[in-house]
C-alpha positions as CSV (number, residue, x, y, z in Angstrom):
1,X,-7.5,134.3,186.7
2,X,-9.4,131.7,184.8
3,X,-12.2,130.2,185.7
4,X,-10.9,126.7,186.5
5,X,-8.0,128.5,188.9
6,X,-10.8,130.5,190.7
7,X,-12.6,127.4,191.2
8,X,-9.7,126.0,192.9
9,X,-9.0,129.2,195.2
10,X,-12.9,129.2,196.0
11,X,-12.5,125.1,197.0
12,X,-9.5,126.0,199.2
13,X,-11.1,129.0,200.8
14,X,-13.9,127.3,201.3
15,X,-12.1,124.3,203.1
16,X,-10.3,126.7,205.2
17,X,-13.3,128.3,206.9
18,X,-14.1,125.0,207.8
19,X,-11.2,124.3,209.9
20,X,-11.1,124.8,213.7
21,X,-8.8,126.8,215.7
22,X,-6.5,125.2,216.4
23,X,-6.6,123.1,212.9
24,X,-6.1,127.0,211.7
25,X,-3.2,127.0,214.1
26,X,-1.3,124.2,212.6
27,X,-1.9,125.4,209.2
28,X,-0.5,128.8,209.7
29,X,2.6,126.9,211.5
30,X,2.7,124.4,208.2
31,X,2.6,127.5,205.9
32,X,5.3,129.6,207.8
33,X,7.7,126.7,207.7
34,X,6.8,126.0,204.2
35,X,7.5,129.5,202.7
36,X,9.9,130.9,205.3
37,X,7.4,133.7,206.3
38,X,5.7,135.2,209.3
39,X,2.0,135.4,210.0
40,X,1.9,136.9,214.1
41,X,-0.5,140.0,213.6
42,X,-3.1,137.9,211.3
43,X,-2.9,134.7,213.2
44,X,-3.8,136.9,216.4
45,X,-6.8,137.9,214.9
46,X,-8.3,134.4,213.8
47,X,-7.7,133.4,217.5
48,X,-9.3,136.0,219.2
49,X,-12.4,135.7,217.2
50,X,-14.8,138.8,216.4
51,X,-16.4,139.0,219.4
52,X,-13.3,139.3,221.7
53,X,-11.9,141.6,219.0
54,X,-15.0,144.1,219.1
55,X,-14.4,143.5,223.3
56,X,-11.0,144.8,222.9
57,X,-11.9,147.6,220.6
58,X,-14.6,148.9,223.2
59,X,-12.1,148.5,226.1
60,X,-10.1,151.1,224.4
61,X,-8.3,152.7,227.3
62,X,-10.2,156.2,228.7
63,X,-7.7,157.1,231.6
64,X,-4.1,158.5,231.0
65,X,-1.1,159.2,233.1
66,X,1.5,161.7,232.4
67,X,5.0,161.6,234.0
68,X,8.1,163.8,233.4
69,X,11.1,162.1,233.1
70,X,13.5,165.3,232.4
71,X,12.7,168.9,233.0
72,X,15.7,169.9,230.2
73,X,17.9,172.6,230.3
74,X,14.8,175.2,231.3
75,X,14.1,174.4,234.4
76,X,12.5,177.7,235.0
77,X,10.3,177.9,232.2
78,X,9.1,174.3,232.7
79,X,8.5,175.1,236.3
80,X,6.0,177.6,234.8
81,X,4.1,175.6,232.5
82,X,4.0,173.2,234.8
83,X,2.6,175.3,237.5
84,X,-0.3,176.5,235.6
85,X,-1.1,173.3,234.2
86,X,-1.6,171.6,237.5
87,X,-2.5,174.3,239.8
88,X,0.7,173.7,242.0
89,X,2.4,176.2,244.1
90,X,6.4,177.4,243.8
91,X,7.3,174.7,246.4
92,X,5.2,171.8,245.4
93,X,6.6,172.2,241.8
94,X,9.9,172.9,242.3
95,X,10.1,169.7,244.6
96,X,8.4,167.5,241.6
97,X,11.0,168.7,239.4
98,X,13.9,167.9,242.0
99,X,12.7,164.4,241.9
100,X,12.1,163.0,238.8
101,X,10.6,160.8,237.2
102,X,7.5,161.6,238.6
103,X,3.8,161.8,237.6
104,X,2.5,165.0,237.0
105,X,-0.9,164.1,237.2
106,X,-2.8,160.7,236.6
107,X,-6.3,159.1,235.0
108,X,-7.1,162.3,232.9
109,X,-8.2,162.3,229.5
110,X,-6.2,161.8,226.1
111,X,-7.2,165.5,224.9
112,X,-5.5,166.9,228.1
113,X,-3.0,164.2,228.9
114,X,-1.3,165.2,224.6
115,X,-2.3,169.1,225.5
116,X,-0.2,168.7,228.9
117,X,2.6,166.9,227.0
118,X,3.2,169.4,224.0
119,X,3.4,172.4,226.3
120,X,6.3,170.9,228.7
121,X,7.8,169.5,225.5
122,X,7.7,173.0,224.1
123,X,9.8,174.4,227.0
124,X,12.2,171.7,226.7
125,X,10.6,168.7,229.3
126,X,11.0,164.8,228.2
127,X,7.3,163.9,229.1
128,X,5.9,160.1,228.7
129,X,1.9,159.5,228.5
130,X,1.1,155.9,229.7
């Protein structure tokens, strides 16, 4: 780049972090229409500003819930697993099976919530972790 063309990028940048918001706004809106391209994930980011962004980094969710959807052809051995993973006797589990979808268990952590998940997978369940 020569040194007269980084001058100019410099001026424009420069001019750019002078703008407000919404003056950003409009110029992203005015570029997109300009070049035919899209600009969603970064315009998000200038409009939510550092501070909100650190906010939403530290409200990183804590609490999980897993729910089966489909027990699969092994009913039996996913009747199993999922009695020793939740503590549940024959009756209890069996019933939770007969009426899915249903929440296995709810607000546990993401270690246990992905542990729970792989194991009923492996025996052939469809499990979701919200």
């Amino acid at each position: 780049m020569t040194a007269k063309a980084k001058k100019g990028v410099d001026t424009i940048i420069e001019d750019i972090s002078n703008l407000s918001v919404l003056e950003l706004s409009e110029l992203v809106k005015a570029l997109q229409e300009k070049f035919g391209v899209s600009a969603a994930a970064p315009v998000q980011v200038v409009a939510q500003g550092g501070a909100q962004g650190e906010q939403a980094k530290a409200e990183e969710k804590s609490e999980f819930d897993v729910t089966m959807t489909s027990c699969g052809d092994k009913k039996i051995q996913v009747l199993k697993v999922l009695r020793e993973l939740t503590g549940l006797g024959l009756k209890e589990a069996k019933d939770m099976i007969d009426n899915l979808p249903k929440a296995i268990k709810e607000g546990i952590a993401k270690e246990e919530a992905q542990n729970m998940k792989s194991k009923l997978e492996e025996v052939g369940a469809t499990i979701e972790v919200k």
